[in-house]
C-alpha positions as CSV (number, residue, x, y, z in Angstrom):
1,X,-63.4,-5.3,23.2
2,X,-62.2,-5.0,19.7
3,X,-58.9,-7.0,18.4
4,X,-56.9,-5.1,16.4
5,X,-54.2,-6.8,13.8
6,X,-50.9,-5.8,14.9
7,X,-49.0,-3.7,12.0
8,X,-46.2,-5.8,10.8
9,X,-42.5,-3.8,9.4
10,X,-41.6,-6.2,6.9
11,X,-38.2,-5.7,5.3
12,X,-36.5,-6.4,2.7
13,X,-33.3,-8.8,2.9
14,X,-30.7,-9.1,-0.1
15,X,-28.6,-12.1,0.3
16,X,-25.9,-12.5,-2.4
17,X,-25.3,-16.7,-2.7
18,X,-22.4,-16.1,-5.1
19,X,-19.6,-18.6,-3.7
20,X,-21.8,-20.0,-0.3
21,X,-23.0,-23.5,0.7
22,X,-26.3,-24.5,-0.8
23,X,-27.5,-25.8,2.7
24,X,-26.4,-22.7,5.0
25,X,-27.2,-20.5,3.0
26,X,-30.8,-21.6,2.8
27,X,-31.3,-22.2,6.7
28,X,-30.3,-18.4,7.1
29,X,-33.3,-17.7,4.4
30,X,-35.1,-19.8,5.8
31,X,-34.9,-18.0,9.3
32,X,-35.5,-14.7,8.0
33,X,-38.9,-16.2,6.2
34,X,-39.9,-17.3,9.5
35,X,-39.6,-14.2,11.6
36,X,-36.9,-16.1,14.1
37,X,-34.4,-12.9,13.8
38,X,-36.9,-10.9,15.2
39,X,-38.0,-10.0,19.3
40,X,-41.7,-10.8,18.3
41,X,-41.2,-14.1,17.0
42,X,-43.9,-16.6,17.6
43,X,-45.0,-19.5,16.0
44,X,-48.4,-19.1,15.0
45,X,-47.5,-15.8,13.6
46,X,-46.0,-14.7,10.7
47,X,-43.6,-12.0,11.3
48,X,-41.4,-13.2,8.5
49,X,-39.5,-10.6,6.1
50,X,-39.1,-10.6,2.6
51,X,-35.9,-12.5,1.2
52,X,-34.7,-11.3,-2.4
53,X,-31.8,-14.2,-3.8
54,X,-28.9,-12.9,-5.7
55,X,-26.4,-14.6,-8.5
56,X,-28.6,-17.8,-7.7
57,X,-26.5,-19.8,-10.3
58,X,-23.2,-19.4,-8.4
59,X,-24.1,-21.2,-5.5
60,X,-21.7,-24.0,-4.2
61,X,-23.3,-27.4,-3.9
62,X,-20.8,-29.8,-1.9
63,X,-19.8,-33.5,-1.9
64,X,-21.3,-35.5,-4.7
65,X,-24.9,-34.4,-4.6
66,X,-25.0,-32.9,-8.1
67,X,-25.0,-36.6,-9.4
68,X,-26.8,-38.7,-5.8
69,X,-29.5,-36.4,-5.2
70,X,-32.7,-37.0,-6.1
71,X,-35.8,-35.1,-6.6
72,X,-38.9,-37.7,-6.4
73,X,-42.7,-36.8,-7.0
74,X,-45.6,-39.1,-7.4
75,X,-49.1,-38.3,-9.0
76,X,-50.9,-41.0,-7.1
77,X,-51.2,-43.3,-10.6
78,X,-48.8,-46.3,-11.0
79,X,-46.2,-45.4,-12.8
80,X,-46.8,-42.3,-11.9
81,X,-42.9,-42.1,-10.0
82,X,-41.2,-39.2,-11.5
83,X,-37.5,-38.4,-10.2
84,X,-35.3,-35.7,-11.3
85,X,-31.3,-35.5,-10.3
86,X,-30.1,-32.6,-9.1
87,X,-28.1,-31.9,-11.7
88,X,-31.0,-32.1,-14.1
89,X,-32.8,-29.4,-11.6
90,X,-29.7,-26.9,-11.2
91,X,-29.0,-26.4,-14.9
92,X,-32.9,-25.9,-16.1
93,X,-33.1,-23.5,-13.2
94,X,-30.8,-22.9,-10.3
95,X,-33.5,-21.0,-8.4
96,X,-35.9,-23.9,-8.4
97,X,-32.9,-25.8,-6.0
98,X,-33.0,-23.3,-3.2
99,X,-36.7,-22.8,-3.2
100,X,-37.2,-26.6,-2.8
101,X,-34.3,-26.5,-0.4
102,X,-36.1,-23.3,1.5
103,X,-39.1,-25.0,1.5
104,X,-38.2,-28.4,2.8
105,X,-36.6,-26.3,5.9
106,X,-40.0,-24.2,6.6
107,X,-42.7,-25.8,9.4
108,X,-45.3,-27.7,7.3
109,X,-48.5,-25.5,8.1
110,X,-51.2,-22.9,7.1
111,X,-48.5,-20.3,6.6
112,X,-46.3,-22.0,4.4
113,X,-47.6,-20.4,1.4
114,X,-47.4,-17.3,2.7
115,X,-43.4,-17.6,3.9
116,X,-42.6,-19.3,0.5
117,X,-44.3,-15.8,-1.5
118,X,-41.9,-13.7,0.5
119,X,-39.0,-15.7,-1.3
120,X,-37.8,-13.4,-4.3
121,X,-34.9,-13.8,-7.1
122,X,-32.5,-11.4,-8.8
């Protein structure tokens, strides 16, 4: 008995963030990466399609995150703390902001990688 890889349709999904929430927009992309939009959703499977971000610098970020937000990384060294506001992350590059927030919303496994690829910018 042979096991054959089931053919996947991929498509493409433009999503225009001009004027929308930072955070709903990205659990809608977030949903497409993962397949859940689909009948032959599962989780160990990727059936994900591919999400391509428009006018990523008009994107609405609420309350008073811009200035409390805080990006926080740590090389494993002391001293090795390195935080960023959001602010500071928005203006160098506003896709960087809903990649991290896309990613931060994806299950933490092998496929990861993969769903995060699929994530495009105009």
């Amino acid at each position: 008995m042979k096991n054959t890889e089931k053919k996947i349709n991929r498509q493409k999904h433009e999503i225009d963030v001009s004027g929308q929430v930072l955070g709903r927009v990205s659990t809608k992309i977030a949903k497409i990466l993962m397949g859940k939009n689909k009948a032959s959703y599962s989780r160990n499977n990727d059936y994900g399609d591919y999400v391509i971000v428009i006018n990523a610098g008009k994107i609405i970020i609420t309350g008073n995150k811009m200035t409390q937000k805080k990006y926080k990384s740590y090389s494993g060294y002391p001293g090795g703390l390195k935080t960023e506001s959001l602010r500071d992350v928005f203006e160098k590059n506003p896709r960087e902001v809903i990649k991290r927030t896309v990613k931060k919303m994806l299950p933490k496994n092998k496929l990861l990688n993969e769903r995060i690829k699929r994530l495009q910018f105009k």
